[in-house]
C-alpha positions in Angstrom: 102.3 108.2 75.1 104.4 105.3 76.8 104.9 102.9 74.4 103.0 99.5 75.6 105.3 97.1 73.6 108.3 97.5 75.5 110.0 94.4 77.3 109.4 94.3 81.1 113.6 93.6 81.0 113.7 97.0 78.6 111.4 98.8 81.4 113.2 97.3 84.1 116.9 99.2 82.6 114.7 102.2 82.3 113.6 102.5 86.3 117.1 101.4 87.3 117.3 103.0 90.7 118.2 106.5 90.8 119.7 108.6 93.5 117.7 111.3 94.8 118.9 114.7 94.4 118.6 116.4 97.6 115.5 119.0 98.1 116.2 121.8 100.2 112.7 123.0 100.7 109.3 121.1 99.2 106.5 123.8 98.2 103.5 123.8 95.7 103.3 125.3 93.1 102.1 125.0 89.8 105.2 123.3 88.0 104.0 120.5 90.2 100.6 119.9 88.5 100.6 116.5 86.4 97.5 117.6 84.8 94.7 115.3 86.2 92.9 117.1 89.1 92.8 114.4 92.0 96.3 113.4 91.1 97.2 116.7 91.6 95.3 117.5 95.3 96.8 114.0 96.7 100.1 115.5 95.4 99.5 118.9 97.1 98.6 117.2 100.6 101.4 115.2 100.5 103.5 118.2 100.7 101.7 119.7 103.4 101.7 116.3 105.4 105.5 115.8 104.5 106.2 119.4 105.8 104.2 119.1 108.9 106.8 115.8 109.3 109.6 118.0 108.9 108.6 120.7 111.0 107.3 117.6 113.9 108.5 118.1 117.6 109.3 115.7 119.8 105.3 116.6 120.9 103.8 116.0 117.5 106.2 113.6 115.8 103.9 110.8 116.7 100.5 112.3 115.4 102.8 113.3 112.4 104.4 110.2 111.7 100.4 108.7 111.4 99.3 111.5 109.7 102.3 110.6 106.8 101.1 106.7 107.2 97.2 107.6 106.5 98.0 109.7 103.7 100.6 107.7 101.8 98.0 104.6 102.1 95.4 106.3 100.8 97.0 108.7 98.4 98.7 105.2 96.7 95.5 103.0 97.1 94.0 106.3 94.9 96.9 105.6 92.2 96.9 101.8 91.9 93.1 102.1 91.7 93.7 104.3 88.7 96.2 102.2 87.0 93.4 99.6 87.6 90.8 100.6 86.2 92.4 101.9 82.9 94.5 99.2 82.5 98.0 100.7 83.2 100.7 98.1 81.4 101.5 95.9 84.0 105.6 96.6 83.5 104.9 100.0 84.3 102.7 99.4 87.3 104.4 96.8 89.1 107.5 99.3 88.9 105.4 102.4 90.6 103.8 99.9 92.5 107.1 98.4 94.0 108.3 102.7 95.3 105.2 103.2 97.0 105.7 99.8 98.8 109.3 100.4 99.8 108.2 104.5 100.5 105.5 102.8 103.0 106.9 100.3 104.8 110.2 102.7 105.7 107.4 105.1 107.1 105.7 102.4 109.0 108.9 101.0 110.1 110.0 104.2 111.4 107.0 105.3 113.4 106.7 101.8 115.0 110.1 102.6 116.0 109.1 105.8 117.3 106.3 104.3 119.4 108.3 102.2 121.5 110.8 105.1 122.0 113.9 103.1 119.4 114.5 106.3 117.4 114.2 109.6 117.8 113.2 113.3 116.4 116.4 113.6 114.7 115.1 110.1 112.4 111.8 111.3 112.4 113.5 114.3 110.5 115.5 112.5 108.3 113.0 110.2 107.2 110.6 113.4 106.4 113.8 114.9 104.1 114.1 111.6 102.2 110.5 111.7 101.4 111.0 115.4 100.5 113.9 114.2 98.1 112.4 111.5 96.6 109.2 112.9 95.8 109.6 115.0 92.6 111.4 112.9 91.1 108.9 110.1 91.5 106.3 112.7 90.3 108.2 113.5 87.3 108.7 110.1 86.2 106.1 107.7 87.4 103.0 109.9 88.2 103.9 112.3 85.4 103.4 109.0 83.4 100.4 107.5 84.9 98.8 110.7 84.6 99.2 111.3 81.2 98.0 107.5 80.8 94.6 108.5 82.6 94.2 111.6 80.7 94.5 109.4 77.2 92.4 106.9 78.5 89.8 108.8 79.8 89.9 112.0 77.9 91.3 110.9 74.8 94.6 113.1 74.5 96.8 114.9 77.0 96.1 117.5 79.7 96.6 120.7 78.7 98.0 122.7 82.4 98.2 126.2 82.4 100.9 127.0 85.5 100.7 130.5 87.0 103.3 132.8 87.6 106.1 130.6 86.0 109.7 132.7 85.5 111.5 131.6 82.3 115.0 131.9 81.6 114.1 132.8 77.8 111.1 135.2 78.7 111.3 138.7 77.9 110.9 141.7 80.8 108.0 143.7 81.1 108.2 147.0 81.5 108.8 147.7 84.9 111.5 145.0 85.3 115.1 145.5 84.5 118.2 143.1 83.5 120.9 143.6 85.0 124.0 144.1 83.5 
């Protein structure tokens, strides 16, 4: 549990920006779940929506690029209404508040760009992969966060989420698989 006495100036060292590590290819799966259901289906649209940006034509980048805008509105009005209505700390907040700001207004710029014909597919596609790079890490620090702040609130302890068909390093071979030597 986050610990609701820290300093904004301690929280702002904490979210010091990070560089995103580069993504080669964004897919659900279950090491993405947070644990709190509608977090979880906003988080696996966005990766269709994101991959539909990164797979746009020159025919469909437009209808893409709104597609990307509609979702990120909604799928961060769903989050701030959530840290809202269980009273998120505000140091925490305003910092996941302040990504989804920037994350939206480089979409918007970029597709009022594309409108008017000022950029191209090839930025259309470059602004899909930094959204592809960004994202699990945002998910992993801020919405992994916020989500175990909603389960706690509203549940009274953590999620408990089961993920299918996860390989481990440590786990031991069943029968019909073989290490290799």
């Amino acid at each position: 549990m986050m610990n609701t006495r820290q300093t904004p100036a301690h929280h702002e060292h904490r979210h010091a920006p990070r560089q995103a590590r580069h993504v080669e290819k964004l897919e659900w799966n279950d090491a993405m779940l947070m644990g709190h259901g509608p977090m979880d289906d906003s988080h696996e649209e966005f990766v269709a929506v994101v991959n539909a940006l990164r797979n746009s034509t020159v025919e469909t980048a437009l209808a893409c690029l709104a597609a990307m805008e509609s979702h990120l509105v909604s799928h961060f009005e769903l989050e701030h209404s959530w840290m809202d209505k269980t009273a998120f700390p505000e140091a925490y907040s305003k910092c996941h508040r302040d990504q989804h700001d920037e994350v939206l207004e480089a979409v918007q710029r970029v597709r009022q760009m594309a409108i008017v014909g000022a950029v191209g597919l090839s930025t259309v596609h470059r602004l899909a992969q930094s959204l592809i790079d960004w994202f699990p890490g945002h998910a992993d620090y801020m919405d992994s966060s916020l989500s175990a702040w909603i389960n706690d609130k509203l549940h009274g302890g953590q999620a408990v989420v089961i993920r299918r068909n996860m390989a481990h390093e440590d786990r031991v071979p069943g029968e019909s698989e073989t290490i290799a030597a």
